[in-house]
C-alpha positions in Angstrom: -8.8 -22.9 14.0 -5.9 -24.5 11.9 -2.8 -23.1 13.5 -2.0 -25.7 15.8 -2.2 -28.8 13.5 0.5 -26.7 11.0 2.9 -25.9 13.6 1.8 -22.0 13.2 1.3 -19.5 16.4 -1.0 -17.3 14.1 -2.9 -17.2 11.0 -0.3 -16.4 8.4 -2.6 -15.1 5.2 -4.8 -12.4 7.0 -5.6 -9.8 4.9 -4.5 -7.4 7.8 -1.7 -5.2 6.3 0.5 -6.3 9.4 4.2 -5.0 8.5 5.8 -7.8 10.3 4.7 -10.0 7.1 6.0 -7.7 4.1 7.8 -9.4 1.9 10.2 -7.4 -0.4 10.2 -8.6 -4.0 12.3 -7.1 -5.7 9.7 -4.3 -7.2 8.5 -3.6 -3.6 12.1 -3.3 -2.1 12.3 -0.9 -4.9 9.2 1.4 -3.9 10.3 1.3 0.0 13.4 2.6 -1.2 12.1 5.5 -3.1 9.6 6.4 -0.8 12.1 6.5 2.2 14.4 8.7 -0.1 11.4 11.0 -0.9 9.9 11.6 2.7 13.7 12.2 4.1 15.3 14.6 1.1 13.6 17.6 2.7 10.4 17.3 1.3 10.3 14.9 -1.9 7.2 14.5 -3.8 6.3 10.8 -4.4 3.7 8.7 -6.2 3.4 4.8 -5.6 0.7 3.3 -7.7 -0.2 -0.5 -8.0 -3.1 -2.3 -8.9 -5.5 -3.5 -6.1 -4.1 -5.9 -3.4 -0.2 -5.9 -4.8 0.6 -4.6 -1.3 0.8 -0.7 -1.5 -0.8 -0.6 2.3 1.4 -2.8 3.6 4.1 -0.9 2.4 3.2 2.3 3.4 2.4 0.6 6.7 6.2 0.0 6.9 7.1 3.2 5.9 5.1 4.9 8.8 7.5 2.4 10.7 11.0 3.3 9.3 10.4 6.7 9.4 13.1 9.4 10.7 12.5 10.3 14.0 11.0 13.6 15.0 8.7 13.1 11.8 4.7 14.3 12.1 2.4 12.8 9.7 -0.8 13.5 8.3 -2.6 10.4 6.3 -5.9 11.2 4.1 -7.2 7.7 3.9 -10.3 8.5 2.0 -9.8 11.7 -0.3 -12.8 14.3 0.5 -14.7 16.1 -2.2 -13.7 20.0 -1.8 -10.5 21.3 -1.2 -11.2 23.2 2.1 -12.0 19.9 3.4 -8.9 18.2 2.2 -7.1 21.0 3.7 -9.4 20.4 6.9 -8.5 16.9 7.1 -4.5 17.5 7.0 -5.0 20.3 9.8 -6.6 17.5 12.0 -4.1 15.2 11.3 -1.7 17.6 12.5 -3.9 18.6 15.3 -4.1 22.5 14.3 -5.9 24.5 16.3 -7.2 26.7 12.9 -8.6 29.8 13.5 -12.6 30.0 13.1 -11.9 32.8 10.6 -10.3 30.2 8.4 -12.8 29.1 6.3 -11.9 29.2 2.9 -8.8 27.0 1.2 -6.3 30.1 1.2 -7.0 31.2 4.2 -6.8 27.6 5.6 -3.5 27.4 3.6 -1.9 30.3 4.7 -2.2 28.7 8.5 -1.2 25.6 7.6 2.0 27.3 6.2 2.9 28.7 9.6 2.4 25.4 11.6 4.5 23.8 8.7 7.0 26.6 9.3 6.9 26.7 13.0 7.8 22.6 13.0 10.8 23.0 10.7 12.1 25.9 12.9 11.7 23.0 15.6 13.9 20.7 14.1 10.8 18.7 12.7 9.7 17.3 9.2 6.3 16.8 7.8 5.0 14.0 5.8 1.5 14.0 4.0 -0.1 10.9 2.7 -2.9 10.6 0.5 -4.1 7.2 -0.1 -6.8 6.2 -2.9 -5.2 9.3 -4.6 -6.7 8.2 -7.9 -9.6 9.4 -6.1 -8.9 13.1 -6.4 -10.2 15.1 -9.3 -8.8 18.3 -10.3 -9.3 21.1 -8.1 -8.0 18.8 -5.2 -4.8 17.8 -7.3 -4.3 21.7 -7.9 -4.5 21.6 -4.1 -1.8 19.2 -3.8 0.5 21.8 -6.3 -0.2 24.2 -4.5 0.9 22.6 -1.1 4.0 21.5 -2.1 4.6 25.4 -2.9 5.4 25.4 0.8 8.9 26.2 1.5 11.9 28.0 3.0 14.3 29.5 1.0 16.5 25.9 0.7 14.1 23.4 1.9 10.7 21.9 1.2 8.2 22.1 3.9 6.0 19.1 3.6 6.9 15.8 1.8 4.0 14.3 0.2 3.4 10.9 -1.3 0.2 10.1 -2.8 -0.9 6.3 -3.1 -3.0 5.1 -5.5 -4.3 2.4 -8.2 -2.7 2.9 -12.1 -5.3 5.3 -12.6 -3.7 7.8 -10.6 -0.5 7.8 -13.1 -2.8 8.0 -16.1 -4.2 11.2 -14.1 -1.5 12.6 -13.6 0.2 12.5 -17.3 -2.7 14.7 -18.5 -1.2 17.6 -20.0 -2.6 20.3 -17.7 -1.3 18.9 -14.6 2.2 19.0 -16.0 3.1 21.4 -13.4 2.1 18.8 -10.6 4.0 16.3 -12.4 7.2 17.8 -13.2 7.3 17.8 -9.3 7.3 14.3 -8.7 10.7 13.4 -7.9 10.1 9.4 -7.5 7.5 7.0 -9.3 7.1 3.5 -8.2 4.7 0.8 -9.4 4.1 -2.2 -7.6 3.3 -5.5 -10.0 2.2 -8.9 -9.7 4.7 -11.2 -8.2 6.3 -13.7 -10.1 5.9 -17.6 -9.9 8.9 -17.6 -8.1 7.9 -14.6 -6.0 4.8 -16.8 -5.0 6.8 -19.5 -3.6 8.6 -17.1 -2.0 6.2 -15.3 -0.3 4.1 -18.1 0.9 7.7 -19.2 2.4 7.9 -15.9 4.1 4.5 -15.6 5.7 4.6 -19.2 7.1 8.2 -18.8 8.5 6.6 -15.1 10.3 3.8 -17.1 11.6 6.4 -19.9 13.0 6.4 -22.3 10.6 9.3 -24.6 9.6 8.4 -26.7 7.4 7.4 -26.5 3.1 3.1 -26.8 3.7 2.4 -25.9 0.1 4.0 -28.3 -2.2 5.6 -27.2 -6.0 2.3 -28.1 -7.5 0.6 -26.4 -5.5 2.5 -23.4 -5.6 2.2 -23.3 -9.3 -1.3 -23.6 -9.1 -1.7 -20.9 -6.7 0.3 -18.3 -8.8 -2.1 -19.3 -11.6 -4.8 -18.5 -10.5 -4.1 -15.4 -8.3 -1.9 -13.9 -10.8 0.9 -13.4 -8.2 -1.8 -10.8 -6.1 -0.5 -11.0 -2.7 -4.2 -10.3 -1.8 -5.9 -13.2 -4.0 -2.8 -15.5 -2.8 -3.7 -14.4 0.8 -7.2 -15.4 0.5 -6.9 -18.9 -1.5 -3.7 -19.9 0.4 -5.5 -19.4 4.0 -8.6 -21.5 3.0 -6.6 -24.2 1.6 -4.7 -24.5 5.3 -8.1 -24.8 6.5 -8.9 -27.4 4.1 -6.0 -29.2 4.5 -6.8 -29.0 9.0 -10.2 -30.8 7.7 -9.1 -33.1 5.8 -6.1 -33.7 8.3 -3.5 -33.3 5.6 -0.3 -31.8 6.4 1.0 -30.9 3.2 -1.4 -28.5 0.8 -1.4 -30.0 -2.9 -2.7 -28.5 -6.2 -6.5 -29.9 -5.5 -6.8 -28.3 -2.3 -5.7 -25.1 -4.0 -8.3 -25.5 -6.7 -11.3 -26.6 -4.2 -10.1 -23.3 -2.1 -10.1 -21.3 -5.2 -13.6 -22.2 -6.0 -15.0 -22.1 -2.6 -14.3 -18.1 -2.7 -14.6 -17.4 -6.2 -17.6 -19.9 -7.1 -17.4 -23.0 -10.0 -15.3 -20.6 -12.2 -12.7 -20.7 -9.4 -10.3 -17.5 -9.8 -11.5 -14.0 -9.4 -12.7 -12.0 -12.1 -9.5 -11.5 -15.0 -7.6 -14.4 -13.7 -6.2 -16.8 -15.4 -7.8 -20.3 -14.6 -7.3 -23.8 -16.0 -8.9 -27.2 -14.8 -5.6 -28.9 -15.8 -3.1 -29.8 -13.0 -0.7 -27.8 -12.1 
């Protein structure tokens, strides 16, 4: 609706996790780096956590994109609740035929093991992802140990990297999953951005969406880091109804009050999301 009076060919602040839009702070170009490392040293084990909306999809979104060629993948969006499904789900992924015989998790296992192993004598790697991995309780984490048991004499058949929020780290530091732990050959955490990183990024998106011009002024910046707390989601949200604002009000520049009348059109008179930090002065 507003992308032709600000210059823009599309809608820069969708909440789509299109990979064309990352933007790598400085604690996300971290986490791509790990996780590349992790899925290409023949079979790392990797955890990314991050609170909701700091951009942990849209990172593994770009992931899926850099990966090495000759690379299958098998992505558990939404963790099941028994372990022969989970193992179920990452046979689908990989589009095993399983035997009808195989219906219990080490009989499941012991097939998946032979399609892992056939693929590596074929010159292939494997990559599991589990998102929502804060999810899984745990019989289905002792699952996960057990699959990363799968190897050759020298190498690691399956790489996995599970994705979750900072629950999954608290999990995971329980003394009796110390085994699963000690695995875990790269950690990475994604935080808020800063109030620099906000600028930034609003920069970034605009410029992807083919803008060339500041739209969001200092002020406004400031006030937008305030009250999203430098989520890229909350900042996605507030900054794309404040373009529409601005397109009503025919303003070409955003300021601080269109940020603030945004903020409380989504979020009500309190104007900022549950936790955030929100003050009626100007920014």
């Amino acid at each position: 609706m507003y992308e032709q009076f600000h210059g823009l060919s599309e809608r820069p602040f969708s909440i789509t996790p299109d990979p064309r839009y990352l933007y790598l702070s400085a604690r996300h170009a971290e986490a791509l780096a790990h996780l590349l490392y992790g899925v290409r040293e023949n079979g790392g084990f990797t955890q990314l956590t991050g609170e909701v909306g700091t951009g942990k999809t849209m990172l593994v979104r770009c992931l899926l994109e850099r990966l090495p060629e000759r690379t299958d993948t098998a992505i558990v969006l939404d963790p099941p609740a028994t372990r022969i499904e989970f193992l179920q789900t990452i046979c689908r992924e990989l589009r095993m035929r399983t035997p009808r015989w195989a219906e219990n998790p080490s009989s499941l296992g012991a097939a998946l093991n032979r399609k892992l192993l056939r693929t590596y004598a074929a010159g292939r790697r494997t990559i599991l992802i589990v998102d929502e991995a804060q999810a899984l309780g745990a019989d289905l984490l002792e699952q996960v140990r057990r699959l990363t048991n799968l190897e050759t004499a020298r190498h690691k058949l399956l790489g996995i990297v599970l994705v979750g929020q900072p629950e999954l780290h608290e999990t995971l530091s329980r003394r009796d999953l110390r085994q699963l732990a000690q695995r875990i050959t790269a950690r990475c955490h994604l935080g808020p951005l800063s109030r620099a990183e906000t600028g930034e990024y609003l920069r970034h998106r605009l410029k992807v969406a083919g803008s060339s011009r500041e739209v969001f002024n200092s002020r406004a910046r400031r006030r937008l880091h305030r009250i999203s707390r430098g989520i890229p989601r909350i900042i996605n949200v507030v900054a794309d109804r404040a373009l529409l604002g601005a397109f009503v009000r025919k303003e070409h520049e955003v300021g601080p009050q269109l940020v603030r009348l945004a903020a409380r059109e989504i979020y009500g008179r309190q104007g900022a999301p549950a936790g955030a930090l929100w003050s009626g002065a100007p920014g």
